[in-house]
N, C-alpha and C positions, 0 to 999 in steps of 0.2 A: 358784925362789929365794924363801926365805923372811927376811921381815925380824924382826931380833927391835928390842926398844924403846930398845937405843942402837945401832942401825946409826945410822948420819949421815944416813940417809932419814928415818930417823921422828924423830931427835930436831930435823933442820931444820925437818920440818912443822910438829913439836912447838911449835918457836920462832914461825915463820911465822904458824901460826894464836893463837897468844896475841895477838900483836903486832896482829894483825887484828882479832879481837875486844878488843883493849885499847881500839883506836880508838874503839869507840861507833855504832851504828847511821849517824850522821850521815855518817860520815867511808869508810861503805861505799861501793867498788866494784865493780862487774859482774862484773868482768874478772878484779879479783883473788880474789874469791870462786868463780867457775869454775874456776879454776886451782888453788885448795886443795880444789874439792870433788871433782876428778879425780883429782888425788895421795890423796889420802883413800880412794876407790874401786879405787885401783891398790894399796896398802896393803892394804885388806879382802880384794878379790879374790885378792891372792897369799897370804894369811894364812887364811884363813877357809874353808876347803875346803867345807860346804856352801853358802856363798855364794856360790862360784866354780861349783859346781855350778847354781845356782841361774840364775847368768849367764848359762854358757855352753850351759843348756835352753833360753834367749833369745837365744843368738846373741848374748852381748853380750860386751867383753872390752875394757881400757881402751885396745887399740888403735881400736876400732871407731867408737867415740863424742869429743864433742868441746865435748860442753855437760854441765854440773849435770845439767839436766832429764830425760838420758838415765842417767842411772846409777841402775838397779834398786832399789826398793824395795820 
Protein backbone atom coordinates (compact mmCIF):
# COMPACT_ATOMS: atom_id res chain seq x y z
CA UNK A 1 0.00 0.00 0.00
CA UNK A 2 1.12 3.10 -1.18
CA UNK A 3 0.27 6.40 0.51
CA UNK A 4 -0.04 9.40 -1.67
CA UNK A 5 0.11 13.17 0.24
CA UNK A 6 -3.67 13.52 1.01
CA UNK A 7 -4.39 9.92 2.09
CA UNK A 8 -5.77 10.95 5.84
CA UNK A 9 -2.25 9.08 6.91
CA UNK A 10 -0.03 11.79 5.76
CA UNK A 11 -2.12 14.68 5.90
CA UNK A 12 -2.85 13.65 9.87
CA UNK A 13 1.03 13.40 10.39
CA UNK A 14 1.05 16.40 8.20
CA UNK A 15 -1.02 18.04 10.98
CA UNK A 16 0.37 16.18 14.07
CA UNK A 17 4.01 17.17 13.27
CA UNK A 18 3.33 21.01 12.62
CA UNK A 19 1.40 21.15 15.92
CA UNK A 20 4.50 19.60 17.49
CA UNK A 21 7.06 21.56 16.19
CA UNK A 22 4.74 24.76 16.60
CA UNK A 23 5.27 23.94 20.30
CA UNK A 24 8.97 24.97 20.58
CA UNK A 25 11.89 22.73 21.78
CA UNK A 26 10.78 23.50 25.36
CA UNK A 27 7.44 21.96 25.24
CA UNK A 28 8.98 18.59 23.74
CA UNK A 29 8.15 15.28 24.53
CA UNK A 30 9.91 11.79 24.35
CA UNK A 31 7.05 9.96 23.68
CA UNK A 32 5.27 12.03 21.37
CA UNK A 33 8.26 12.43 19.26
CA UNK A 34 8.82 8.61 18.94
CA UNK A 35 5.47 8.18 17.87
CA UNK A 36 5.85 10.69 14.88
CA UNK A 37 9.26 9.52 14.26
CA UNK A 38 7.71 5.80 13.61
CA UNK A 39 4.77 6.93 11.56
CA UNK A 40 7.25 9.02 9.51
CA UNK A 41 9.39 5.74 8.92
CA UNK A 42 6.30 3.57 8.19
CA UNK A 43 5.37 6.48 5.57
CA UNK A 44 9.08 6.28 3.98
CA UNK A 45 9.40 2.63 4.16
CA UNK A 46 5.96 1.94 2.27
CA UNK A 47 6.76 4.88 -0.14
CA UNK A 48 10.27 4.85 -0.92
CA UNK A 49 11.13 1.57 -2.43
CA UNK A 50 14.85 1.78 -2.28
CA UNK A 51 14.50 2.62 1.27
CA UNK A 52 12.41 -0.28 1.97
CA UNK A 53 15.10 -2.05 0.26
CA UNK A 54 17.59 -0.61 2.24
CA UNK A 55 15.46 -1.81 5.43
CA UNK A 56 14.68 -4.78 4.80
CA UNK A 57 18.84 -5.80 3.88
CA UNK A 58 18.69 -4.88 7.70
CA UNK A 59 16.03 -6.79 8.81
CA UNK A 60 14.16 -3.89 9.69
CA UNK A 61 10.44 -3.08 8.98
CA UNK A 62 8.11 -0.64 11.09
CA UNK A 63 6.67 -3.86 12.53
CA UNK A 64 10.01 -4.73 14.09
CA UNK A 65 11.10 -1.80 15.96
CA UNK A 66 9.71 0.57 18.61
CA UNK A 67 11.93 3.49 19.15
CA UNK A 68 13.30 6.65 16.95
CA UNK A 69 16.77 5.23 17.52
CA UNK A 70 16.09 2.14 15.47
CA UNK A 71 14.86 3.45 12.28
CA UNK A 72 17.61 3.31 9.61
CA UNK A 73 19.58 5.95 8.48
Amino acid sequence: MVWNRDSEFVVQLNRDLSAFIGKGCPAHDEEVFNELALREFSLQFKNIEAYRRFCLNREINPEKISTWQEIPA
